[in-house]
N, C-alpha and C positions, 0 to 999 in steps of 0.2 A: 725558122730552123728548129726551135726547141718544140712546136707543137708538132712537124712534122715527123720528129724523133719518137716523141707521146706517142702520137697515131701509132707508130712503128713499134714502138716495144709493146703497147699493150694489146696488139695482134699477135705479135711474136710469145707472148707470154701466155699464153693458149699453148704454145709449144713444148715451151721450156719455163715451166711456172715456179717462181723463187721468189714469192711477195714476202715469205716469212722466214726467219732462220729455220725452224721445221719444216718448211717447204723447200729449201735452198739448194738439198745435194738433189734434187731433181732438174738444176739448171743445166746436169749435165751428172752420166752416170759414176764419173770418177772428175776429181778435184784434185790438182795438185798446185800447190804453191811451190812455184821455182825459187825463190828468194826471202831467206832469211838468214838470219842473225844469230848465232848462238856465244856465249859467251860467260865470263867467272870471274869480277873484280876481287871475289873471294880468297882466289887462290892465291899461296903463298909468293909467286912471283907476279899475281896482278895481271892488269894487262893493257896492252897499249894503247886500244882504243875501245869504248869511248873515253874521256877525259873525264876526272873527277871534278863532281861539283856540277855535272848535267845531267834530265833526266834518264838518259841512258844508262848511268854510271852504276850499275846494279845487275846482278844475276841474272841471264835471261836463258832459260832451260827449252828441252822439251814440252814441259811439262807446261809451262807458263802458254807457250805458243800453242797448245791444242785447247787448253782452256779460251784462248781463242775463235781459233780454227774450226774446231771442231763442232758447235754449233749451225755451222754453216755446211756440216758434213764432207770438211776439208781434215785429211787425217794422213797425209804424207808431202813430203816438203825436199826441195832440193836445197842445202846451204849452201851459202856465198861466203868466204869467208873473206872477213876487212881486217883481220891483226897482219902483222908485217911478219912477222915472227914465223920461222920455219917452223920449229918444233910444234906449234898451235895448228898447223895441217895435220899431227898425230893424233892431237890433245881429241879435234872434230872427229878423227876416227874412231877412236876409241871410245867417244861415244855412242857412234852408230851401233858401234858393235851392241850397248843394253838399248838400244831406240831402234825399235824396227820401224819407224814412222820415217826415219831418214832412210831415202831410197838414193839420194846423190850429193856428192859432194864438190862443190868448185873452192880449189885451195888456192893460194896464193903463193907464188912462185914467181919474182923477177927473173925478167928473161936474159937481164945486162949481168947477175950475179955469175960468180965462178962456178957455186955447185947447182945451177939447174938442172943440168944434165942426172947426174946422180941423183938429185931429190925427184926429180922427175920421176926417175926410173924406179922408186924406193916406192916412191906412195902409188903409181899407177898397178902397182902389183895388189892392191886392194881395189876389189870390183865396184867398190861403193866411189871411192874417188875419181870421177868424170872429167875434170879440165881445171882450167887455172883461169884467173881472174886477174887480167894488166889493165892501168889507168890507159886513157886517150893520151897520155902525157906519155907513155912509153911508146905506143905505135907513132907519131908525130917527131920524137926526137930523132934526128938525120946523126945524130954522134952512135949511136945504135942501132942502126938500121939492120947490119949483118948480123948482131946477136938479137935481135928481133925476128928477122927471116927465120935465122937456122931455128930457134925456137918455137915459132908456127911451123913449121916441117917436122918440128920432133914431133910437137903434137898431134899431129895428125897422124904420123908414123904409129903412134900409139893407140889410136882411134880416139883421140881425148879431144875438145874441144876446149874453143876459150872466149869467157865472156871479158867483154870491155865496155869501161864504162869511163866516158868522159865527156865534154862538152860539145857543139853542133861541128864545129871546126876539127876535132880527132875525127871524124864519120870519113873523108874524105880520103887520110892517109890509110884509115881502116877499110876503104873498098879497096885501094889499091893493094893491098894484103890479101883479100877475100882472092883477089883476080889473079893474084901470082900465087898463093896456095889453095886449090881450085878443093882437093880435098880435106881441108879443114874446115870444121861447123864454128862459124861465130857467132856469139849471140850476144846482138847490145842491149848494154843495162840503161833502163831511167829513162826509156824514151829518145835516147840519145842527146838528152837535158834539154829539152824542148823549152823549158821554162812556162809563167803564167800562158795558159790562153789567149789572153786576153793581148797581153802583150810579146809573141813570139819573137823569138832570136832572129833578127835578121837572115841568118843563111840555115835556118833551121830546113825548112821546107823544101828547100832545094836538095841539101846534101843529104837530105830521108829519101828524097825522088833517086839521089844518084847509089846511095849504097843498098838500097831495095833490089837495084838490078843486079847485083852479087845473089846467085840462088842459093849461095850458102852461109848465107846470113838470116837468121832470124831476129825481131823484133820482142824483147821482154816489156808488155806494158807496167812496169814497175815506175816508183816514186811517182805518181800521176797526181797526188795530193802536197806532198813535200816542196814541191818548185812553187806553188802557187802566193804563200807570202811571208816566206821565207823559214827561217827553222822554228821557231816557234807560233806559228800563228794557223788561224785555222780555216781549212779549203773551208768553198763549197761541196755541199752532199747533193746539188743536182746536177746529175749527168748531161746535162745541158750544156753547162759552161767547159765543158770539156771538149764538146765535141771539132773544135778546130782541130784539135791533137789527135780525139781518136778518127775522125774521118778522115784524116790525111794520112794517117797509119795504115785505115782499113784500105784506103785507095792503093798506098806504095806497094803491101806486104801483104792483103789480101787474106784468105780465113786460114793459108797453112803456114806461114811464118808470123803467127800473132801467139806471143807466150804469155802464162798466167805468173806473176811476183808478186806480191805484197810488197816489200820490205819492210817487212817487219823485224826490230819492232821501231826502227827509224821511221816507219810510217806514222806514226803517233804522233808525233812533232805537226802532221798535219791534220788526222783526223784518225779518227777507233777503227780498228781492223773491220767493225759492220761496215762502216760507211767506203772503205777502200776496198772491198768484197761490193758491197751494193752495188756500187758507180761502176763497176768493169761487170757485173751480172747485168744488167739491166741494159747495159749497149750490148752486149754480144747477144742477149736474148732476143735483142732485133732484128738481127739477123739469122737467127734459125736455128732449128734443133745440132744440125751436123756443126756445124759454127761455133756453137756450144762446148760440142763433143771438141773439137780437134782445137781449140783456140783454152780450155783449160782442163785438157792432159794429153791428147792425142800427141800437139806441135811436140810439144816438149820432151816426148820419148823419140822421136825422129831426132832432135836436136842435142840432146844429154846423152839416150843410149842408160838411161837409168836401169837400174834393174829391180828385180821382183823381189818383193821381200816377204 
């Protein structure tokens, strides 16, 4: 399997040639990271997450993430935001406003709260804020089902989507969501936690085969490096060992529900922004220039609705 991968990328990279960060924004004519992290343990109220006392636990700017990035000729980003905290959906705006690099924002808004509604309708009047971000642990709980539904219906009402991210068993309750709000865009985070390669979740591969058939689901190949041995240890950098995850993905969700994430900068934990950049360039260059093009920036403006900055 890994040789007949070699054969394949290194025909494909005739195409779309990325052997070098210099060479790299040519894998494709625009680059967008759907998935990051921004963040300020500095500020006078702190903040929730990450915890003090990990490497996380520190400043993580624009600025940090393009010194990144941008070697790779990746220079706009969609954030995801992980603090719980309402008012920190502002804090992200208010940064886009001096960051023209951020083209979208996913804020974090529980659906079970009392002021959804309101907060909803507060941040969706800034064009830069795209959808909300609910654990697999809120579409699965049956105590909320109805402020779940009505929730995905506002969303959509507003042209907003919602990513989800949780483990292979949330996939299930979340097609069932896909299929009873026909026009709302969801898009699962982290592979849908696939877990190592090597040793796959039990019912991973099934319920990727069953909510694939939701056309209004796309697929973020994000955390691709982080599940493999656990939080601090560190993947492999050949796209080889990967490929039970991404061949099964490209089989379910095929070249136009496949999106571009990092997660950064929780990606670290498993491996440097090159190596989580290389491993998903180098599989999708085997598959071909357009593959390229619509699997990291095309999916993602069908699926976000990002705008131009």
């Amino acid at each position: 399997m890994k040789r007949r991968h070699f054969i394949q990328s290194t025909a494909a990279l005739a195409l779309c040639p990325a052997a070098t960060a210099s060479q790299a924004a040519t894998v494709a004519t625009r680059i967008i990271d759907t998935h990051t992290h921004f963040y300020d343990p500095t500020r006078p109220q702190g903040v929730p997450w990450p915890g003090k006392g990990t490497k996380l636990y520190r400043p993580v700017l624009p600025a940090d993430w393009r010194a990144q990035a941008e070697p790779h000729g990746i220079k706009e980003t969609v954030i995801v935001e992980a603090s719980s905290w309402v008012e920190d959906n502002q804090w992200i705006l208010d940064l886009a406003e001096q960051e023209k690099c951020i083209i979208g924002f996913v804020g974090h808004l529980e659906a079970a709260d009392a002021g959804f509604r309101d907060n909803l309708k507060r941040f969706s009047r800034n064009p830069i804020f795209r959808g909300v971000r609910w654990s697999g642990a809120a579409v699965s709980d049956t105590a909320i089902k109805d402020q779940v539904l009505s929730g995905a219906k506002l969303l959509a009402d507003h042209g907003l989507e919602l990513d989800l991210n949780g483990p292979p068993e949330s996939l299930l309750p979340a097609a069932a969501l896909a299929a009873e709000v026909t026009d709302l865009r969801i898009v699962i985070n982290h592979l849908g936690s696939s877990g190592d390669p090597k040793s796959l979740k039990p019912d991973w591969k099934e319920n990727i085969r069953v909510i694939s058939k939701q056309k209004n689901v796309w697929m973020k190949v994000s955390a691709l490096v982080e599940q493999v041995k656990g939080a601090e240890g560190q993947a492999s950098k050949e796209v080889g060992y990967y490929l039970p995850i991404l061949d099964h993905l490209w089989e379910c969700f095929g070249p136009d529900r496949l999106i571009y994430g990092s997660n950064w900068p929780v990606s670290d934990r498993g491996a440097s922004y090159d190596v989580v950049f290389g491993l998903v360039r180098d599989y999708f260059s085997s598959k071909g220039t357009e593959a390229c093009e619509k699997y990291f920036w095309k999916n993602s403006r069908v699926a976000y609705r990002w705008i131009e900055r």
